[in-house]
N, C-alpha and C positions, 0 to 999 in steps of 0.2 A: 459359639460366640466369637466374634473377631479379635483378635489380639488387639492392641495400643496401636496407633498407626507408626513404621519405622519411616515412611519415604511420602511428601506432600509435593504437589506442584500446586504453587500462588499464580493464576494467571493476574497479574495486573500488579503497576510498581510504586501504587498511589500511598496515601495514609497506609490504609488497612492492610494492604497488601507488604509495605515494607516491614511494619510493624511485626506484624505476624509471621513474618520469613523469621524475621530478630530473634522472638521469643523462643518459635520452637527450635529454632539451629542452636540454639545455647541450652535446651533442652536435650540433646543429642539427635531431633532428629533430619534426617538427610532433607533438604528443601532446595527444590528448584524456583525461581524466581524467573515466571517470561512477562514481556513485557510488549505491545503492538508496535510502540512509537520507536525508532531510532535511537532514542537520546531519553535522557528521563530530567528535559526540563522542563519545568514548572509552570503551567499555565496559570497566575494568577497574583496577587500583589502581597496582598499580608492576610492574616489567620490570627483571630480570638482563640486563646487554649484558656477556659475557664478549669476549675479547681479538678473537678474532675476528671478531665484529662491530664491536666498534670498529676495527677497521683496515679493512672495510667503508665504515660513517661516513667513515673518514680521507679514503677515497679519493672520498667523494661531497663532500670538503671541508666536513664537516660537526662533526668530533673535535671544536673549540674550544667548539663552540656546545652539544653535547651534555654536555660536561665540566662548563660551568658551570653545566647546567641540572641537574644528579644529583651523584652522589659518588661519588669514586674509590675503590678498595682493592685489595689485593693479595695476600689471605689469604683462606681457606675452612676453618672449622671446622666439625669434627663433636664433637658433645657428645650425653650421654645423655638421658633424659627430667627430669633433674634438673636439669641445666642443666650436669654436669661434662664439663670437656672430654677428649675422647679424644682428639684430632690436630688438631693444625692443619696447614695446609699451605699454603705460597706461591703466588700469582697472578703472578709477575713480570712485566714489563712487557716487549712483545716487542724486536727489536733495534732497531726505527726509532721507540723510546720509548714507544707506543701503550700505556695501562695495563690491568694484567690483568682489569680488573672495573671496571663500575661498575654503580649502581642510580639507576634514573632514573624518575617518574611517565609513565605511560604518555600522560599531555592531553600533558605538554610534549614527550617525540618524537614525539608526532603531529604536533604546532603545527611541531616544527624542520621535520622532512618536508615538511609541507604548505605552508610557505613560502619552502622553496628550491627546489620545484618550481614555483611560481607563479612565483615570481622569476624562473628559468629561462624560461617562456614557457607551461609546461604549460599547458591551458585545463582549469578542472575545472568540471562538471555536476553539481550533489547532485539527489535523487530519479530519479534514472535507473536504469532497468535494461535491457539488452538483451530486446526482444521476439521480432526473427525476425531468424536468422541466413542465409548462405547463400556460400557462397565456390568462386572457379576459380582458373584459373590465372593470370587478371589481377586481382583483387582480392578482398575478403572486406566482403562488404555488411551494415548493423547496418540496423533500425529497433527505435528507441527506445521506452522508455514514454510520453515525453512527444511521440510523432510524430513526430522527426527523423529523418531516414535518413543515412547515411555509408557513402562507400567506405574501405576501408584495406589497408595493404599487412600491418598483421598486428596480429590481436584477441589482446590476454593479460586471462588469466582470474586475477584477483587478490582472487578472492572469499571464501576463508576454506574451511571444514570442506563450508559446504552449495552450493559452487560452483555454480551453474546452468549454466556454461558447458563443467565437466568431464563434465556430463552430458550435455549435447547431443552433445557428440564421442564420449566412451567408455562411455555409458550408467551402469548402477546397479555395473561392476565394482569400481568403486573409492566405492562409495559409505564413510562415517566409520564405524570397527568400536571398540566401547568398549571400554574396556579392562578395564571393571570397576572402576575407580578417580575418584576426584571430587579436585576442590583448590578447597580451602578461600581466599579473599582476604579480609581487613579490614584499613584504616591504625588502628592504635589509636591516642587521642589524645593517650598519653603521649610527651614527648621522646624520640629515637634513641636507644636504652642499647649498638646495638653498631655496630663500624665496619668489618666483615664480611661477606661471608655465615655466616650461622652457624645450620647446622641442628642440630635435637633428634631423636632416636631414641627411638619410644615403640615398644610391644611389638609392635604392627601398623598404624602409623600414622608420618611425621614431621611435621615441623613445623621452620617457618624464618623465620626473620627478615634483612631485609634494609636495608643502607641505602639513601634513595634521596632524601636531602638532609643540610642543616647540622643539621637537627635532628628529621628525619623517618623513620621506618624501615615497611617493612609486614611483614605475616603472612602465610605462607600455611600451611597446613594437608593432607595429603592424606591420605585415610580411603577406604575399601575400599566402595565403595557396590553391591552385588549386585542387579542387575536394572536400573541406572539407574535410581533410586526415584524419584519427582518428590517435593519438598518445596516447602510454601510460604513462599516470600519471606518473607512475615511471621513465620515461626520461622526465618528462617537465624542470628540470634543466640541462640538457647536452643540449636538445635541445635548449633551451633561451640562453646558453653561445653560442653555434654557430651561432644563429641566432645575436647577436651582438660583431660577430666577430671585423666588421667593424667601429666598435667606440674605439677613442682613449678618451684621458681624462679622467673626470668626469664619462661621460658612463661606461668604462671600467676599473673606482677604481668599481663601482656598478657589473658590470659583475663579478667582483672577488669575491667581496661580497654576491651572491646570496643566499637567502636558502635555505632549504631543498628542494628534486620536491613537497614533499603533502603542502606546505605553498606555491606555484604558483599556480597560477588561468590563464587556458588557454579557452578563448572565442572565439569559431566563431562568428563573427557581421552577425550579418542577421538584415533585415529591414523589417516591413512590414506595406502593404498601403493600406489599409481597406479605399473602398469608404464611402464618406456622402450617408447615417449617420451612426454613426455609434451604431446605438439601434433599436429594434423594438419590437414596442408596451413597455411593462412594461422592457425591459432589454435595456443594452446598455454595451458596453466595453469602458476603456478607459485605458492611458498609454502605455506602450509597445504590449498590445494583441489589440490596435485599430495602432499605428504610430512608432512603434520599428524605432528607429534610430541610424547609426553609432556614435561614440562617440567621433569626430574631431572640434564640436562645444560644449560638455561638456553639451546636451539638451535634453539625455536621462529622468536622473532623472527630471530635469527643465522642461520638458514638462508634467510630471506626475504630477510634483505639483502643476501645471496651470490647467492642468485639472481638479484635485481633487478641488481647490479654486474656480475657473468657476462652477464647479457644483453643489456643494454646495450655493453659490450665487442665482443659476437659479433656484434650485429645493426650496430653502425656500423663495422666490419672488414672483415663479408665479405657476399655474396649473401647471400639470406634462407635459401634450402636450406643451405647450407654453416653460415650462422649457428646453423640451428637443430640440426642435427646436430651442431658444435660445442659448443654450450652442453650438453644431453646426455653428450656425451663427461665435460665436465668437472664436470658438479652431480650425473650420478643415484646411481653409488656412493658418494660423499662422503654425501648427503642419506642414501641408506638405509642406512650402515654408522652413522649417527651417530640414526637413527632407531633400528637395533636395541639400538644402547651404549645408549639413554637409555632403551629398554623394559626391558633384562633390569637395571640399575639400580634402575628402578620396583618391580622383584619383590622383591629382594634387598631393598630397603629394606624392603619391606611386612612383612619376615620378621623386624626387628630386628637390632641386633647382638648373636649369639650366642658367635660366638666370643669367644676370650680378648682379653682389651685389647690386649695386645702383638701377637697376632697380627694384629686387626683396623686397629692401627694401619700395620702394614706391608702388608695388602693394602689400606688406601685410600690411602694412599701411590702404591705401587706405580700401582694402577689411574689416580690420576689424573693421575699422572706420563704414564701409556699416551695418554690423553686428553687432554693437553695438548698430548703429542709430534705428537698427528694434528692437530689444529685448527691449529695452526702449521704445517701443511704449506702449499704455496700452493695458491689455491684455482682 
């Protein structure tokens, strides 16, 4: 049977990947951190941390530091394309105070992350990428791009949608599958007007505003893109004004306000469903390169940092076999029952609210009553 793991290498410097450097360096064990890009800035604008992840954060002793860097709330409205509201509904805070939401810029959980894993001891590498892999039953050998070689007692692949790493192991089965859908990013540069989540329902599209400071809120947009169209950068703000044509209000003081196209971030959602398990032998992926999901249940990052928590747990508990078989047990239906809730969501929005207001207020009610009952479970 293998011993506990002493020595990991994290390819990739995203959520998952910081997180989990954090956990085990404070655990004592030796963690290398490489990373492909240069620099570990941030592609992207603001980030929903729903309760679940922050009680994640909590337990990486990270709550205080992320609290003060974003904005708390406790509420999630649904409103029409007019800006009227249909429902609102409570976020409460869980029983060990943890608050039900918050909205935080994406540079500063990166900067929390990547500082409490350094802190901890983590060693991180920018421009690295794993070149040739090769693993037994005594260890799993890397050489690097930049020539280095390393033994390790076990490679996680924390590389995103186009992992290289989940390809070496389980080939092109799980390569990213689109969904048909794109989401729209921009911070407008007018002051926060809400202190919510608070999404818009247009006939085939939504659209949300989030906060994610004292006085800061962003946009996103999600619009039905057939064929994954490629658009240029330089029209991503002509094309977001068209695309929310159909909002009055609120929406549409924000449509006036857009900025620049290169300060819009435009993402196709793609998902991807890597069977159990998702490691072999000394490797394993986790986060978006094992369970990529659409972002209608705010469980993208929140599922990286479960992951990263869980494994860190299993791998300094028990042997590596038992470790990894353990963590399995506990993330893969969790990850893919909350993969499916946030696709068949995506659809349902895409369709509008059709039904009558009373009734649509009791079934989102209802439903995210359902969806709160499960993320509260332990994880």
């Amino acid at each position: 049977m293998n011993p506990k793991v002493q020595r990991v290498l994290v390819s990739g410097g995203g959520i998952s990947g910081l997180a989990l450097a954090g956990a085990l360096a404070r655990r004592g064990v030796r963690v290398d951190v490489i990373e492909s890009r240069p620099d570990l800035t941030v592609t992207g604008i603001g980030i929903s941390v729903p309760n679940n992840a922050l009680r994640m954060l909590n337990a990486l002793g990270l709550l205080d530091k992320v609290l003060a860097a974003g904005f708390a709330f406790d509420e999630y409205v649904m409103c029409d394309a007019a800006g009227e509201q249909i429902v609102s509904m409570p976020c409460p805070a869980s029983a060990d105070g943890v608050p039900g939401y918050l909205g935080i810029t994406r540079t500063r959980l990166s900067d929390i992350l990547r500082e409490a894993a350094i802190s901890a001891g983590a060693r991180l590498r920018l421009g690295s990428r794993i070149e040739e892999f090769a693993q037994d039953a005594r260890a799993a050998r890397v050489r690097l791009s930049d020539g280095t070689e390393g033994e390790y007692d076990l490679v996680v692949g924390c590389e995103g949608l186009r992992s290289s790493l989940r390809t070496r192991l389980f080939g092109e089965q799980a390569d990213p599958v689109f969904t048909g859908y794109s989401c729209w990013r921009a911070k407008p540069t007018m002051p926060r007007q809400v202190s919510a989540m608070t999404k818009f329902a247009g006939a085939a599209t939504d659209a949300g505003l989030v906060p994610i400071g004292e006085d800061e809120m962003y946009l996103f947009h999600v619009t039905a893109e057939p064929g994954n169209p490629y658009h240029e950068p330089a029209d991503f703000r002509d094309l977001l004004e068209e695309r929310l044509a159909e909002y009055t209000g609120l929406v549409a003081d924000v449509r006036r306000d857009l900025p620049p196209a290169e300060d819009i971030i435009y993402s196709p959602l793609f998902e991807v469903r890597l069977p159990s398990p998702w490691y072999s032998g000394r490797a394993i992926v986790i986060g978006d390169a094992a369970h990529a999901v659409v972002p209608h249940l705010s469980q993208g990052g929140s599922q990286a940092l479960e992951d990263a928590v869980v494994l860190a747990e299993e791998l300094t508990r028990r042997p590596l076999d038992d470790a990894l078989a353990a963590f399995m047990e506990r993330r893969f239906e969790r990850a893919r029952h909350l993969q499916r809730t946030s696709a068949a969501m995506l659809t349902r929005e895409m369709t509008g609210p059709a039904a009558p207001r009373p009734e649509l207020r009791s079934r989102l009610r209802e439903e995210m009553a359902s969806v709160r009952a499960y993320l509260d479970q332990p994880v």
